[in-house]
Backbone atoms as SQL, in Angstrom:
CREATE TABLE atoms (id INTEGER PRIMARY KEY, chain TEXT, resi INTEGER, resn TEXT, atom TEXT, x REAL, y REAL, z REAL);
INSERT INTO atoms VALUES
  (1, 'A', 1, 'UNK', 'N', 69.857, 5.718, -21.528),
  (2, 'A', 1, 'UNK', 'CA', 69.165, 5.229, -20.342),
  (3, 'A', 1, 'UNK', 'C', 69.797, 3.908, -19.915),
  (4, 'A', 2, 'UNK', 'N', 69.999, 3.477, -18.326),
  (5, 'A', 2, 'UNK', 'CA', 70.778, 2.830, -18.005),
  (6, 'A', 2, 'UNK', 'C', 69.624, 1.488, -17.903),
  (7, 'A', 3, 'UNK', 'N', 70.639, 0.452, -17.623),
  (8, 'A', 3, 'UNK', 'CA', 69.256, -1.135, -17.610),
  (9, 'A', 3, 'UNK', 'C', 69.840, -1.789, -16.554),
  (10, 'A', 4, 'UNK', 'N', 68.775, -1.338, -15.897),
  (11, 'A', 4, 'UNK', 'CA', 68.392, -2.072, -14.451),
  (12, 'A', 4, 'UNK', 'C', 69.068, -3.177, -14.302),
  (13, 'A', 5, 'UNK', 'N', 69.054, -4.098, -14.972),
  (14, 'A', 5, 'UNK', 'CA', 69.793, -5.412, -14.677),
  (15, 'A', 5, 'UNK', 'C', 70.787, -5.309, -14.691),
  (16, 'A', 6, 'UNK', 'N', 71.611, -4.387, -15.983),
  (17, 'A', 6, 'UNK', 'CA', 73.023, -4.380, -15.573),
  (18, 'A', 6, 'UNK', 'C', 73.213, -2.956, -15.067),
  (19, 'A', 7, 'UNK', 'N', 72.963, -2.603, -13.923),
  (20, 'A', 7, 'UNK', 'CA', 73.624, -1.759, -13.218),
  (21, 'A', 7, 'UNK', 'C', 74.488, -1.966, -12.562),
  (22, 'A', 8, 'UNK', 'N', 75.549, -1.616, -12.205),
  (23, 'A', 8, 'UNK', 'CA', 76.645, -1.989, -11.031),
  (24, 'A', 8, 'UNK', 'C', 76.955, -0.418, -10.024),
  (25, 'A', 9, 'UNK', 'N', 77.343, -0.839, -9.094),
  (26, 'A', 9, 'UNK', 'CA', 77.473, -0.112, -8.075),
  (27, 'A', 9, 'UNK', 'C', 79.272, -0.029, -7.791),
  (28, 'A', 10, 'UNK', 'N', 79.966, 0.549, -8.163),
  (29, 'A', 10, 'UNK', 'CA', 81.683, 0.348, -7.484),
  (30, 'A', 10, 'UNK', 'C', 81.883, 0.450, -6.074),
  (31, 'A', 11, 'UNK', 'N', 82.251, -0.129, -5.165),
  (32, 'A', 11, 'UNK', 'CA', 82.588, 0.446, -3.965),
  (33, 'A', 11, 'UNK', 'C', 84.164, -0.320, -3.872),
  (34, 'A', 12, 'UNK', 'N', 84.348, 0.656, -2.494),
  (35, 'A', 12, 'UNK', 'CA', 85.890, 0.925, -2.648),
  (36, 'A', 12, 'UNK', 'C', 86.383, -0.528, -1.909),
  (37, 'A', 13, 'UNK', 'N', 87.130, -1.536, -2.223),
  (38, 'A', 13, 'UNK', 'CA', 87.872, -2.474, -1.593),
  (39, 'A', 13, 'UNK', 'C', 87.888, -2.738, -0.139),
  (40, 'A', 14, 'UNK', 'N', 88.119, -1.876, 0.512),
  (41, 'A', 14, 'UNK', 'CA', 88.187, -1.886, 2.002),
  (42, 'A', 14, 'UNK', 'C', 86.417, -2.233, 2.340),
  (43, 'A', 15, 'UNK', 'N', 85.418, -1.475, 1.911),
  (44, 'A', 15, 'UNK', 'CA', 84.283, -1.941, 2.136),
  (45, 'A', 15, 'UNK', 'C', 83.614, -2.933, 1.568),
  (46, 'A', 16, 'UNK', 'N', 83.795, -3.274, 0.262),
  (47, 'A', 16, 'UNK', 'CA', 83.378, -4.604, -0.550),
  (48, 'A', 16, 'UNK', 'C', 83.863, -5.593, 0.643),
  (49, 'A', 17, 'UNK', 'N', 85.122, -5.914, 1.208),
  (50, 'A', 17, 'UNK', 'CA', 85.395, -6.997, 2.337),
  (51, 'A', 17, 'UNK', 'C', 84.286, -6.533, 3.501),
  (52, 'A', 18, 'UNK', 'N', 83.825, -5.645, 3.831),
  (53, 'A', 18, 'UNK', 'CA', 83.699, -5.901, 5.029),
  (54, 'A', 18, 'UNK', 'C', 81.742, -6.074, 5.085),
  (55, 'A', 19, 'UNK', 'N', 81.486, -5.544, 3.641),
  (56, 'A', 19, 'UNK', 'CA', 80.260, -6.311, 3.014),
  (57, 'A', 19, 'UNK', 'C', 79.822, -7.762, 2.912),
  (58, 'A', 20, 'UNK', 'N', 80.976, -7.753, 2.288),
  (59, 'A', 20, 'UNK', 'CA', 80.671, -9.214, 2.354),
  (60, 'A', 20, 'UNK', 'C', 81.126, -10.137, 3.214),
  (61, 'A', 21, 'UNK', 'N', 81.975, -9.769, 4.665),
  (62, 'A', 21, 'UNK', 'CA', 81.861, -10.698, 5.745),
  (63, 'A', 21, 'UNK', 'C', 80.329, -10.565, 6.146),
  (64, 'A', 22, 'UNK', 'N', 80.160, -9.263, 6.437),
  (65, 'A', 22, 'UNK', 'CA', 78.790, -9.058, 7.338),
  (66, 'A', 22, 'UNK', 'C', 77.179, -10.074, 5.849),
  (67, 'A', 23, 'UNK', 'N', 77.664, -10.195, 5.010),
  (68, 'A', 23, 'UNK', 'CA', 76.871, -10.748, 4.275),
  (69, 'A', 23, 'UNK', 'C', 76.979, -13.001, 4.393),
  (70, 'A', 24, 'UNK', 'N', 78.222, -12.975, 4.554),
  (71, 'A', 24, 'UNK', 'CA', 78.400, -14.272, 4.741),
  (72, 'A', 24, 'UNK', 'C', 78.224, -15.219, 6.342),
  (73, 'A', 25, 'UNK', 'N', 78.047, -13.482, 7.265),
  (74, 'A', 25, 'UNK', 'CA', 77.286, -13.627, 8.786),
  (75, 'A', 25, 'UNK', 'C', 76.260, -13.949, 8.489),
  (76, 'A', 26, 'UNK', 'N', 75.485, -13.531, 7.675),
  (77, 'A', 26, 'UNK', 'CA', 73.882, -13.448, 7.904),
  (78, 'A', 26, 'UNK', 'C', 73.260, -14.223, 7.288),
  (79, 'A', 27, 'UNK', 'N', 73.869, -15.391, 6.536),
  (80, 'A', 27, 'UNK', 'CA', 73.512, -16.188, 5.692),
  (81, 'A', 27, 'UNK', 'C', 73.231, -15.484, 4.092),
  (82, 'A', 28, 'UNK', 'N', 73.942, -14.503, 3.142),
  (83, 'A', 28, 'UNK', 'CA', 73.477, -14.284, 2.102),
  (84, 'A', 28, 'UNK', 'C', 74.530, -13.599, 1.407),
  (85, 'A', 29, 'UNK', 'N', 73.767, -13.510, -0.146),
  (86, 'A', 29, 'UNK', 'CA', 74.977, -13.315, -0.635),
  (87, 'A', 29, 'UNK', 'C', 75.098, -11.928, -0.657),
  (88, 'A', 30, 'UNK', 'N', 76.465, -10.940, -1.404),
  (89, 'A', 30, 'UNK', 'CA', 76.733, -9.621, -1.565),
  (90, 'A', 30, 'UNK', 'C', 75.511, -8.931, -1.992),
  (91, 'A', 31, 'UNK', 'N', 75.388, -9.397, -3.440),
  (92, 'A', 31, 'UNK', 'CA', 74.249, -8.762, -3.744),
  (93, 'A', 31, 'UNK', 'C', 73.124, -8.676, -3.096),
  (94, 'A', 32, 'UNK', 'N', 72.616, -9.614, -2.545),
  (95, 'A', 32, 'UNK', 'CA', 71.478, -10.057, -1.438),
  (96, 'A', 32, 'UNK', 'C', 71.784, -8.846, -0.216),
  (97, 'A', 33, 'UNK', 'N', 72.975, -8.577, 0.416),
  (98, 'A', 33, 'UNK', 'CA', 72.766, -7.763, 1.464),
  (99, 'A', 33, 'UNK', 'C', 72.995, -6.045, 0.797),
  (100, 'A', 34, 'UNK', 'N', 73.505, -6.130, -0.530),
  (101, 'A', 34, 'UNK', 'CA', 73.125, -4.737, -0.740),
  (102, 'A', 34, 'UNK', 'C', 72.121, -4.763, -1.374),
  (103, 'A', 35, 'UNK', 'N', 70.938, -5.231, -1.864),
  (104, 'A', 35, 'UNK', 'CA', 69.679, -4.922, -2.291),
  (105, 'A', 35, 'UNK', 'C', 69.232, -4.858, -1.064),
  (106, 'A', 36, 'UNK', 'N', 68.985, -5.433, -0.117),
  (107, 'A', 36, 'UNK', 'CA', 68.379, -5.116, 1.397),
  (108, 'A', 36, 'UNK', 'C', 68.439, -3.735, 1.675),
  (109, 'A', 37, 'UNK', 'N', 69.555, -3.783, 1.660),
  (110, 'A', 37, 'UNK', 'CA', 70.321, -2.197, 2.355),
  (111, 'A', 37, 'UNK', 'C', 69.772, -0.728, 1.509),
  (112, 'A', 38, 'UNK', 'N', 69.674, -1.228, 0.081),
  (113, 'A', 38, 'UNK', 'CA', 69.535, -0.251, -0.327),
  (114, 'A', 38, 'UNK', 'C', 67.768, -0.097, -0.759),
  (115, 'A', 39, 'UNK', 'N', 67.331, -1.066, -0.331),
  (116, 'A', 39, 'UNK', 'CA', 65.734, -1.234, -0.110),
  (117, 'A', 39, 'UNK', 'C', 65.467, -0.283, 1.203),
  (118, 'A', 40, 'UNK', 'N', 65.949, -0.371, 1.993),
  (119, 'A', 40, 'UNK', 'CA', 65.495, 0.247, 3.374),
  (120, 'A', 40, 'UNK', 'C', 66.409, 1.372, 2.947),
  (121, 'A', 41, 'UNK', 'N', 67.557, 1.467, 3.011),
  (122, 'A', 41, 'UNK', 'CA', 67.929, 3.008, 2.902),
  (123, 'A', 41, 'UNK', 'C', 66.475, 3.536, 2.004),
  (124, 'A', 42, 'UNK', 'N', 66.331, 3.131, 0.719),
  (125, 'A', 42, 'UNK', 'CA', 65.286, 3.815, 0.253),
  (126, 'A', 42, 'UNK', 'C', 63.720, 4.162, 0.885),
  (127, 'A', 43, 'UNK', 'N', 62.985, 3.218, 1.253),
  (128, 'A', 43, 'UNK', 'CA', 62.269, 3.249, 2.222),
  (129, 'A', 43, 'UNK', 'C', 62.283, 4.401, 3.202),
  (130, 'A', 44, 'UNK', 'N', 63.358, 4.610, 3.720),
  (131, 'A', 44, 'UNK', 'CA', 63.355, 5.456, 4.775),
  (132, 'A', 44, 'UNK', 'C', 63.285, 6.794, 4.425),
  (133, 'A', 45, 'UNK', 'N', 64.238, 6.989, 2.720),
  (134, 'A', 45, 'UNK', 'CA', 63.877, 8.105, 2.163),
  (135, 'A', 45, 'UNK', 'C', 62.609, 8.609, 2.209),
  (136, 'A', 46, 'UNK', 'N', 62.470, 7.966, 1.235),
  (137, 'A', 46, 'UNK', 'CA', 60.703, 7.932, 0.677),
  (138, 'A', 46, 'UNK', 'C', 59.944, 8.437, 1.646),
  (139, 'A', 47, 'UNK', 'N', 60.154, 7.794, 3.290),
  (140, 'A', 47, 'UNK', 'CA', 59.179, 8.270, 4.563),
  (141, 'A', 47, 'UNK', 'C', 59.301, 9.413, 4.982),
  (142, 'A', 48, 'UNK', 'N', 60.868, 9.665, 5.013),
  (143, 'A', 48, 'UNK', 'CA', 61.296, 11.196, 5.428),
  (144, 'A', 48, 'UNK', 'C', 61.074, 12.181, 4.240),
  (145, 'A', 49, 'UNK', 'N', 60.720, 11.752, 3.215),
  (146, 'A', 49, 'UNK', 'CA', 59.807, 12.937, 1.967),
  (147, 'A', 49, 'UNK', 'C', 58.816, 12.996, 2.323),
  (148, 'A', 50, 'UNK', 'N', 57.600, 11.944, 2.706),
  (149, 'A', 50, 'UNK', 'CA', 56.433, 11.888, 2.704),
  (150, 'A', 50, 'UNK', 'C', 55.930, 12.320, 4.485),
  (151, 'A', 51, 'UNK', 'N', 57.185, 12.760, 5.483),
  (152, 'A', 51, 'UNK', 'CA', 56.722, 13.443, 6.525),
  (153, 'A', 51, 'UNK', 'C', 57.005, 14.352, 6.233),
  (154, 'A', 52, 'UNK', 'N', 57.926, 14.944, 5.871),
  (155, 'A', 52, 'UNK', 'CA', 58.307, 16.306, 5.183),
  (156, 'A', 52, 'UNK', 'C', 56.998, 16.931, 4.997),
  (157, 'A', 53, 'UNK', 'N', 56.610, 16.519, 3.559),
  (158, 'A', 53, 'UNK', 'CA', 55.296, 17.095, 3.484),
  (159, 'A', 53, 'UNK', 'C', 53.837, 17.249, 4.300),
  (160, 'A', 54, 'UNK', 'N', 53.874, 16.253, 5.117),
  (161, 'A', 54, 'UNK', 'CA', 52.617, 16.062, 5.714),
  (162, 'A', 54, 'UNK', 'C', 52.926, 17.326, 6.691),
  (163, 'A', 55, 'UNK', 'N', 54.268, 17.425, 7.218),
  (164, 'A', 55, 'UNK', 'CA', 54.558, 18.651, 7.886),
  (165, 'A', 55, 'UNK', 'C', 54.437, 19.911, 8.087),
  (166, 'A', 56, 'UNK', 'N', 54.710, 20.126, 6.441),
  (167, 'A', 56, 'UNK', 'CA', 54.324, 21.311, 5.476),
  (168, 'A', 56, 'UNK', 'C', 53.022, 21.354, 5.397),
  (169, 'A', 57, 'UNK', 'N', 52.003, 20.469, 5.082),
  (170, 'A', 57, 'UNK', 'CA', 51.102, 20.422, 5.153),
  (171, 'A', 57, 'UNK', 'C', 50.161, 21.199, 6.240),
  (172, 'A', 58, 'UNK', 'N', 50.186, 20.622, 7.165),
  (173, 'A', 58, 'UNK', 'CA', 49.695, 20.711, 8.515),
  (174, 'A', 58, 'UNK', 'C', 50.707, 22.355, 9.197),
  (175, 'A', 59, 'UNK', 'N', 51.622, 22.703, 8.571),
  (176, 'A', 59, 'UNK', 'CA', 52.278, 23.863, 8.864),
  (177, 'A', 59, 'UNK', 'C', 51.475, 25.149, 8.321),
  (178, 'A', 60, 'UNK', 'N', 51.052, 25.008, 6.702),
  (179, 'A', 60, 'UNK', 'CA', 50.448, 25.707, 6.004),
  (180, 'A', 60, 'UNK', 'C', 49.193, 25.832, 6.629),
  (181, 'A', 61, 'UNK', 'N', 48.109, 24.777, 7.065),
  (182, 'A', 61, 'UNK', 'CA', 46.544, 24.887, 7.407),
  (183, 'A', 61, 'UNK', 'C', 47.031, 25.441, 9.021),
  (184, 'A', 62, 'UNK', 'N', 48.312, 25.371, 9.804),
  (185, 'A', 62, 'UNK', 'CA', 48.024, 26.402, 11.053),
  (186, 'A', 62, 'UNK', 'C', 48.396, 28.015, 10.907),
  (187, 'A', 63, 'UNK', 'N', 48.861, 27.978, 9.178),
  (188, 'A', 63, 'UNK', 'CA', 49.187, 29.362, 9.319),
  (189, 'A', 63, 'UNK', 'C', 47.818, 29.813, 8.561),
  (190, 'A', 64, 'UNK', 'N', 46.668, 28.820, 8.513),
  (191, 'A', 64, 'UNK', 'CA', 45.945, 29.745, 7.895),
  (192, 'A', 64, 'UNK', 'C', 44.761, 29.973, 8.038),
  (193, 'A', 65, 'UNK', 'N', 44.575, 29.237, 9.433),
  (194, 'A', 65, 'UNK', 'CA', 43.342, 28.778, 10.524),
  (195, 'A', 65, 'UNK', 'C', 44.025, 29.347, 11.859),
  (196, 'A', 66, 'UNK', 'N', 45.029, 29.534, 12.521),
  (197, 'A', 66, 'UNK', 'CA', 45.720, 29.471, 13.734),
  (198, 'A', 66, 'UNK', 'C', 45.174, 28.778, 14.477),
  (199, 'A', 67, 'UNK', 'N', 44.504, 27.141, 14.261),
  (200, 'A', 67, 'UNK', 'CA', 44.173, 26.400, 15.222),
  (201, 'A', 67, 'UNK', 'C', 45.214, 25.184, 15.576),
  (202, 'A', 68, 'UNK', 'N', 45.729, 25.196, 16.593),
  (203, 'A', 68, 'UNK', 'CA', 46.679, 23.992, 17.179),
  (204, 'A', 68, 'UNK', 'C', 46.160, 23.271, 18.079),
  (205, 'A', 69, 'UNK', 'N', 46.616, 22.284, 18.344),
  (206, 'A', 69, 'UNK', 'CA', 46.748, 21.673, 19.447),
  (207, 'A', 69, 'UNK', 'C', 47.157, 21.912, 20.909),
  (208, 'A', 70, 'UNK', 'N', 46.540, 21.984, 22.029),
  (209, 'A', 70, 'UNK', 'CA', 47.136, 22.554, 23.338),
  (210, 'A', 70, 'UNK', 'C', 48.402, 21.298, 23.611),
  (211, 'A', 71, 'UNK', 'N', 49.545, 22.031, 24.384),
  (212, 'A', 71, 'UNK', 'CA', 50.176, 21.312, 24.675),
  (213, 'A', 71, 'UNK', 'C', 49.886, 19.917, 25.697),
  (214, 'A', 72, 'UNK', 'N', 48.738, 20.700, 26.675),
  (215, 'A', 72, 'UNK', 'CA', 48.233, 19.781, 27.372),
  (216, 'A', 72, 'UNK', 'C', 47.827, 17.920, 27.083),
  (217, 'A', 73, 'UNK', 'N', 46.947, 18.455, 25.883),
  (218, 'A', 73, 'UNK', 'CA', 46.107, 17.160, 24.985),
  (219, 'A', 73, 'UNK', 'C', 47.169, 16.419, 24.390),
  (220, 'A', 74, 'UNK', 'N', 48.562, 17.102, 23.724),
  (221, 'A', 74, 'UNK', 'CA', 49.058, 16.154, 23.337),
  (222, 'A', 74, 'UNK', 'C', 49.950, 15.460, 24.491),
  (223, 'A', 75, 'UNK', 'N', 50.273, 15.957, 25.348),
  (224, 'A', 75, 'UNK', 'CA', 50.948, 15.398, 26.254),
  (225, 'A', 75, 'UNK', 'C', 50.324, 14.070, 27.121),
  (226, 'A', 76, 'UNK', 'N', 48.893, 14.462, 27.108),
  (227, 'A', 76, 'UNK', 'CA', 48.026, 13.395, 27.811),
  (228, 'A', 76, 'UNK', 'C', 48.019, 12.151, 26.456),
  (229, 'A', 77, 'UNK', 'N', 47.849, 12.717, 25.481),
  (230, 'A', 77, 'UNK', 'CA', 47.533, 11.377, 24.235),
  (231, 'A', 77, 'UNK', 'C', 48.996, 10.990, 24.652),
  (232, 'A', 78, 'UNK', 'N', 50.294, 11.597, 24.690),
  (233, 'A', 78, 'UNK', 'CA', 51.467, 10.666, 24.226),
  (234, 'A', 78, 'UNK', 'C', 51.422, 9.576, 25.444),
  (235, 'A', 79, 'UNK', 'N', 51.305, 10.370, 27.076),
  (236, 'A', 79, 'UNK', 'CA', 51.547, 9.521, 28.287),
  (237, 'A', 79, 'UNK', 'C', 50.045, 8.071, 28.058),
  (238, 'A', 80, 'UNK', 'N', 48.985, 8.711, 27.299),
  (239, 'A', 80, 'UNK', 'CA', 48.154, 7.273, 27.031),
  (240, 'A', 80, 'UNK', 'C', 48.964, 6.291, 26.417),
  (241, 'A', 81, 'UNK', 'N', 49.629, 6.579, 25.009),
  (242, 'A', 81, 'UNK', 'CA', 50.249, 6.076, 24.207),
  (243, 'A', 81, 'UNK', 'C', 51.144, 5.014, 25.214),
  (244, 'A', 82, 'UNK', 'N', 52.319, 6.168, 25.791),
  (245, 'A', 82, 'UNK', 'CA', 53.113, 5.179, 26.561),
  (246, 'A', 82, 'UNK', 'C', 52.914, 4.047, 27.629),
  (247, 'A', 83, 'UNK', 'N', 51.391, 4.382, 28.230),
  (248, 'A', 83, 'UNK', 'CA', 50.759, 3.984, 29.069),
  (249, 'A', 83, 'UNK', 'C', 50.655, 2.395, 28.486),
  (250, 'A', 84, 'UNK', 'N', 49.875, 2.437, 27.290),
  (251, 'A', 84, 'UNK', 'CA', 49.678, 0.944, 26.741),
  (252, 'A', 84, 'UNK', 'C', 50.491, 0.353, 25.720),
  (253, 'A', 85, 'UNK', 'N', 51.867, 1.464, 25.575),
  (254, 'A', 85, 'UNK', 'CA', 53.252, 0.251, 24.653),
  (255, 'A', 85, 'UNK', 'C', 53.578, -0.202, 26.121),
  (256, 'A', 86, 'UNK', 'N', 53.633, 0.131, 27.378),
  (257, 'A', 86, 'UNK', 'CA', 54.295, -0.345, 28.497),
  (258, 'A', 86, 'UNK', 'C', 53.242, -1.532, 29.244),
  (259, 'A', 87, 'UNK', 'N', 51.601, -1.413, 28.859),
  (260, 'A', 87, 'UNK', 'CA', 51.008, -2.824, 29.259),
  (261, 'A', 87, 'UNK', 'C', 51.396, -3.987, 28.024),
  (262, 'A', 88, 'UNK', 'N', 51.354, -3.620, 26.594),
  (263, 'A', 88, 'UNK', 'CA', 51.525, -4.436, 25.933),
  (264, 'A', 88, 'UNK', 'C', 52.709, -5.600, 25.758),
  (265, 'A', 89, 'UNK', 'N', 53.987, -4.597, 26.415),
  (266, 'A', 89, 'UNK', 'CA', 54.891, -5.011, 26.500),
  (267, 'A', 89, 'UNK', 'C', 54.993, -6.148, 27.594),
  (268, 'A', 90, 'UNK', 'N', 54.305, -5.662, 28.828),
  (269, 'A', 90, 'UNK', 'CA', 54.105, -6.498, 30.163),
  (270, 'A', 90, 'UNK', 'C', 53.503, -7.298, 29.928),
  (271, 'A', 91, 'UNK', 'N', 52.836, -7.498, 28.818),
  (272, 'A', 91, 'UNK', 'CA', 51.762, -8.867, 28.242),
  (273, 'A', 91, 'UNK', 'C', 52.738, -10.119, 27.654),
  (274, 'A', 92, 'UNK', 'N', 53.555, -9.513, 27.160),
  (275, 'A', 92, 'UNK', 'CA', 54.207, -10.270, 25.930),
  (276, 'A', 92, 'UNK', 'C', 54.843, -11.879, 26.866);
């Protein structure tokens, strides 16, 4: 079993430079911008598993109820939706 602390990551030369310009842009160090990176890459995993399922989810209870949503209702909820990211925005 591997230990967390000393894990290392190899990457290939051409990208280690161009890591660590974009790391010495942003005020931080290498390691600092690949723990970021690989915080949100993960993150994003994690979300796209956990819609996955909710998908499946909600796929399974319409195959086993056949009750949906009219296209109508959702179309009116999304144009509400957009309705007030576009006042909120006009607020700002």
């Amino acid at each position: 079993m591997s230990d967390p602390e000393n894990d290392t990551v190899e990457l290939a030369p051409d990208l280690k430079v161009r890591l660590a310009a974009l790391a010495a842009r942003s005020g931080q160090t290498l390691p600092e911008l690949a723990e970021a990176v690989l915080r949100r890459h993960a993150d994003e995993q994690e979300r796209t598993v956990a819609e996955y399922a909710d998908d499946e989810q909600r796929w399974q209870r319409y195959l086993q109820t056949g009750q949906s949503v009219p296209f109508q209702t959702v179309q009116a909820k999304l144009q509400g939706l957009a309705a007030e990211a576009a006042r909120r925005q006009g607020g700002s």
